[in-house]
N, CA, C and O atoms as CSV, one atom per row, in Angstrom:
chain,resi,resn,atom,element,x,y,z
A,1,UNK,N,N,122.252,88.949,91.259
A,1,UNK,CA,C,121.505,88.446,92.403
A,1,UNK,C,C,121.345,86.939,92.309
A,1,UNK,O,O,121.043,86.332,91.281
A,2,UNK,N,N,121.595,86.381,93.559
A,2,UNK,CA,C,121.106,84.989,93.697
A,2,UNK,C,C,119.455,84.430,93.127
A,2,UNK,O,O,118.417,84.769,93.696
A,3,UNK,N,N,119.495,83.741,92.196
A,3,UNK,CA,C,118.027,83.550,92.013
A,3,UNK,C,C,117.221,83.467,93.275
A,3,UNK,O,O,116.346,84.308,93.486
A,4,UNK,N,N,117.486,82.424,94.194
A,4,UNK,CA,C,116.712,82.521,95.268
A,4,UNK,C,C,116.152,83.982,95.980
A,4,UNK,O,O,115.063,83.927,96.551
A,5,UNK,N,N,116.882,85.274,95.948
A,5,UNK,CA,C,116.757,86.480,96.384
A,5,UNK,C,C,115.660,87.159,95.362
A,5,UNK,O,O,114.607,87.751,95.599
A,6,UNK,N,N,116.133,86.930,94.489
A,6,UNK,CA,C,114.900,87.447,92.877
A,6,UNK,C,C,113.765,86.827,92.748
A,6,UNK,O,O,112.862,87.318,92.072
A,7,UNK,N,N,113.654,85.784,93.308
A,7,UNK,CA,C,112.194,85.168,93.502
A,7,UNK,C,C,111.531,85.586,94.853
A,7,UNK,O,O,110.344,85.842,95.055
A,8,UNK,N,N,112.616,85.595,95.765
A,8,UNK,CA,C,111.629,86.554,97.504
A,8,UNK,C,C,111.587,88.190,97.130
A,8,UNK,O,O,110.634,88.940,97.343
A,9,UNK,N,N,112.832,88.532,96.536
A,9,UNK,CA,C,111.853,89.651,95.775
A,9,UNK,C,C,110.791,90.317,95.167
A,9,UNK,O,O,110.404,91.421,95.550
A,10,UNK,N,N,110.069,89.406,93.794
A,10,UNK,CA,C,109.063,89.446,93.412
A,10,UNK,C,C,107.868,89.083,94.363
A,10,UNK,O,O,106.808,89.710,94.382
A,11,UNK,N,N,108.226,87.762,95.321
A,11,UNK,CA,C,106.605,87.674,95.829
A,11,UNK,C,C,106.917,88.052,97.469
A,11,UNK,O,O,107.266,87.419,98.466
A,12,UNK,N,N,106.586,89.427,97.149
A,12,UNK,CA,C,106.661,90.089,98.883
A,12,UNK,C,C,105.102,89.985,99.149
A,12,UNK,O,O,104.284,89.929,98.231
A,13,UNK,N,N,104.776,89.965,100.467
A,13,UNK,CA,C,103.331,90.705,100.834
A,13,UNK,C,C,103.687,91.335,101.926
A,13,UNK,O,O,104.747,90.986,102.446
A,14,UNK,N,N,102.922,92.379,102.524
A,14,UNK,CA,C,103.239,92.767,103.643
A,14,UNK,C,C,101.905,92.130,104.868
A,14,UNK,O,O,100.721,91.936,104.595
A,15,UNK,N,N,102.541,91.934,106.116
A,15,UNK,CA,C,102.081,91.074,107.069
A,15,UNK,C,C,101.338,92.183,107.732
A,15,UNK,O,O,101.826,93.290,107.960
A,16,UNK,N,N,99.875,91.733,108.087
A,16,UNK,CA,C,99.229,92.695,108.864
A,16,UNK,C,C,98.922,91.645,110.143
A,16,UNK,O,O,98.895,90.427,109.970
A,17,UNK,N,N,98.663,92.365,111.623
A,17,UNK,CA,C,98.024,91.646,112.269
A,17,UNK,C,C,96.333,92.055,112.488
A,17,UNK,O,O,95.726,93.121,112.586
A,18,UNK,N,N,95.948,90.635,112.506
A,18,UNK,CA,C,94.291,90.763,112.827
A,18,UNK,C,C,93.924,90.949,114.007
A,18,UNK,O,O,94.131,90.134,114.906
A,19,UNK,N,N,93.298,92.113,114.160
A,19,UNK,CA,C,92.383,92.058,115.535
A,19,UNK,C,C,91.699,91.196,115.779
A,19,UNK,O,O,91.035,90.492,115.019
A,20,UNK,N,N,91.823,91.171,117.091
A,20,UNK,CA,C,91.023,89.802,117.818
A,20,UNK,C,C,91.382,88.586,117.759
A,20,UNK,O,O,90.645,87.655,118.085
A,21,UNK,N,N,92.669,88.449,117.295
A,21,UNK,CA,C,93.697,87.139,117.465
A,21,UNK,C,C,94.020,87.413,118.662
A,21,UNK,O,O,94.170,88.481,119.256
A,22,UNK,N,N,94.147,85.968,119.066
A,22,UNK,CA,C,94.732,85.708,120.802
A,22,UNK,C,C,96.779,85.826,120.151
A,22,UNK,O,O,97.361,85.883,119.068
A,23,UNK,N,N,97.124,85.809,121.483
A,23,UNK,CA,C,98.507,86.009,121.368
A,23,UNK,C,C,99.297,84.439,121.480
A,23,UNK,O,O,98.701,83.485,121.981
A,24,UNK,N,N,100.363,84.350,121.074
A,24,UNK,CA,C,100.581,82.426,120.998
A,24,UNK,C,C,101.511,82.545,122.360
A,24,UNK,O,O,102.286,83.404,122.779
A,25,UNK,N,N,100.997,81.105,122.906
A,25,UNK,CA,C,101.213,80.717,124.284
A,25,UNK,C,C,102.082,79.465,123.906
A,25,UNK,O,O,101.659,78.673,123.064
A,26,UNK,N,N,103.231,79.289,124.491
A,26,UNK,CA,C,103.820,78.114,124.426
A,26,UNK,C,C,104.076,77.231,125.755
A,26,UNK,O,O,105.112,77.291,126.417
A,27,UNK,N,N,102.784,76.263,126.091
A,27,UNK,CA,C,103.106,75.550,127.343
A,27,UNK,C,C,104.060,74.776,127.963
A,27,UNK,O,O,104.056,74.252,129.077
A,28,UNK,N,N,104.835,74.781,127.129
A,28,UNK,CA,C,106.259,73.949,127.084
A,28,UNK,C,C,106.971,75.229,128.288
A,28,UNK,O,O,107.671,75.008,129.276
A,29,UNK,N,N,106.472,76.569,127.742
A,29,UNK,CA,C,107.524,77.752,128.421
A,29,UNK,C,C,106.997,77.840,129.707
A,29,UNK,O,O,107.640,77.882,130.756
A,30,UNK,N,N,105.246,77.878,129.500
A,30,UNK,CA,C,104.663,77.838,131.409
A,30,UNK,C,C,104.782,77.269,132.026
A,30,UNK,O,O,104.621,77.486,133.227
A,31,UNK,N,N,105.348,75.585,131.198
A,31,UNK,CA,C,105.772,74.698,132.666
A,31,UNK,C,C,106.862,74.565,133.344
A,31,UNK,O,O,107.321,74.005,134.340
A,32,UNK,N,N,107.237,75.524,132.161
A,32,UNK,CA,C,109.300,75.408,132.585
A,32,UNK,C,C,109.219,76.200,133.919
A,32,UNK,O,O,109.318,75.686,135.033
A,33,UNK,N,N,108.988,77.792,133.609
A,33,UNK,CA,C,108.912,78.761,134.811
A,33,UNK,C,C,107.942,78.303,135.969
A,33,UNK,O,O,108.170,78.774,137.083
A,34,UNK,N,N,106.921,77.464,135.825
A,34,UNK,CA,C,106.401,76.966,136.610
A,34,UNK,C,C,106.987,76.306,137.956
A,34,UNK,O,O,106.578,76.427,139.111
A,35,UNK,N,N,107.809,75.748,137.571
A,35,UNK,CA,C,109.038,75.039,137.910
A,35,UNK,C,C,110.113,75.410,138.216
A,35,UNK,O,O,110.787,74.702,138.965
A,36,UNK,N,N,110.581,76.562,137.763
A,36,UNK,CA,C,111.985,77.107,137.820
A,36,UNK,C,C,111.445,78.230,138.425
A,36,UNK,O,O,110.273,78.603,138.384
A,37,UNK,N,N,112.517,78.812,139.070
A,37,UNK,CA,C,112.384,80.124,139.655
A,37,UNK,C,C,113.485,80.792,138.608
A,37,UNK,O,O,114.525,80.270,138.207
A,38,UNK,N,N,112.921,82.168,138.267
A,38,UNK,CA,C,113.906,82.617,137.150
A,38,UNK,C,C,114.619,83.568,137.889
A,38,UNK,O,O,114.108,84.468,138.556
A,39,UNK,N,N,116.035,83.304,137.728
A,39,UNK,CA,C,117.088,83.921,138.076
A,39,UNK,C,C,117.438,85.053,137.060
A,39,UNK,O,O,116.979,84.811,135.944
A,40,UNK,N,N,118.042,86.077,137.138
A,40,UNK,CA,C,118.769,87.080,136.279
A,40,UNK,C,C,119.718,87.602,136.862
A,40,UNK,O,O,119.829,88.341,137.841
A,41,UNK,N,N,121.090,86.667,135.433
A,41,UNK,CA,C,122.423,87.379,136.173
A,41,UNK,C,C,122.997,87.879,135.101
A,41,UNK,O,O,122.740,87.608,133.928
A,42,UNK,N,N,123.883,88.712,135.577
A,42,UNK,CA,C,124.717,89.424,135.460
A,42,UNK,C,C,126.062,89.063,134.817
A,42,UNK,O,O,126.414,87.888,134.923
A,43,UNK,N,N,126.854,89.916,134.166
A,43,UNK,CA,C,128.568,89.464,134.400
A,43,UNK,C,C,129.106,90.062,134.890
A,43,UNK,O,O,128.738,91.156,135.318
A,44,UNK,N,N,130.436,89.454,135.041
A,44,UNK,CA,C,131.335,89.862,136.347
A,44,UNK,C,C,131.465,91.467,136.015
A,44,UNK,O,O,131.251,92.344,136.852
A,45,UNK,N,N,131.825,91.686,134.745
A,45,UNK,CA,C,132.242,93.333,134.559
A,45,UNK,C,C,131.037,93.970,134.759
A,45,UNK,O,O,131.066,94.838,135.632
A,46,UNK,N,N,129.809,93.758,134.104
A,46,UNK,CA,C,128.697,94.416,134.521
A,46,UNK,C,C,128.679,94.635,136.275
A,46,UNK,O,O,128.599,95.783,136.712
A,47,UNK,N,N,128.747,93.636,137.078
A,47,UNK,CA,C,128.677,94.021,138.599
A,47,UNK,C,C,130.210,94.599,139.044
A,47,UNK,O,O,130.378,94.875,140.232
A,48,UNK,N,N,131.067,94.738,138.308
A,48,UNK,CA,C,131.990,95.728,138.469
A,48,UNK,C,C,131.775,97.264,138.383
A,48,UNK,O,O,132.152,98.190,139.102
A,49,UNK,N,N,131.146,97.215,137.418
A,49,UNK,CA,C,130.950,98.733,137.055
A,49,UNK,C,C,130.079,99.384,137.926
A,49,UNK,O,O,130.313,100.481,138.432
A,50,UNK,N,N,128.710,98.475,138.169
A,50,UNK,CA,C,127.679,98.936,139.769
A,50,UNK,C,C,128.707,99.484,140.709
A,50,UNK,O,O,128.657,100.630,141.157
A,51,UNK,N,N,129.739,98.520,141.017
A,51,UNK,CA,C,130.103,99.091,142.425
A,51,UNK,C,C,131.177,100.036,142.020
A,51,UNK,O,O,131.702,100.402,143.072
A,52,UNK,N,N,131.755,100.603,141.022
A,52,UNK,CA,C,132.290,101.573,140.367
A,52,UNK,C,C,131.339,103.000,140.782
A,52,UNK,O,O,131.643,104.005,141.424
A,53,UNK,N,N,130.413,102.698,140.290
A,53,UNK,CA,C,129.399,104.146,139.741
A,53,UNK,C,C,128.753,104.418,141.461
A,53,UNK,O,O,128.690,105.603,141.787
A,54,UNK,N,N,128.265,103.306,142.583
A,54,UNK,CA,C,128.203,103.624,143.310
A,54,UNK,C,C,129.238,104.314,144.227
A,54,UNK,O,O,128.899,104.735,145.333
């Protein structure tokens, strides 16, 4: 083993979450969509296959 791997080996902890933590907000992201209208596309084969199956 890589030493580096044998040392994250030995010091594991396991991650709990705390109740009653707020959730992380990144305003950088609310101003983007703020701004942008969010589009969702597709690829060409994906909208091939729609009009396939229809």
């Amino acid at each position: 083993m890589y030493p580096l791997t044998r040392f994250l080996a030995k010091h594991t902890q396991a991650a709990v979450k705390v109740e009653g933590t707020t959730d992380i907000v990144d305003p950088a992201v609310e101003e983007y969509e703020a701004g942008h209208s969010v589009e969702v596309r597709t690829s060409e084969r994906e909208d091939s296959l729609k009009r396939d199956i229809v």
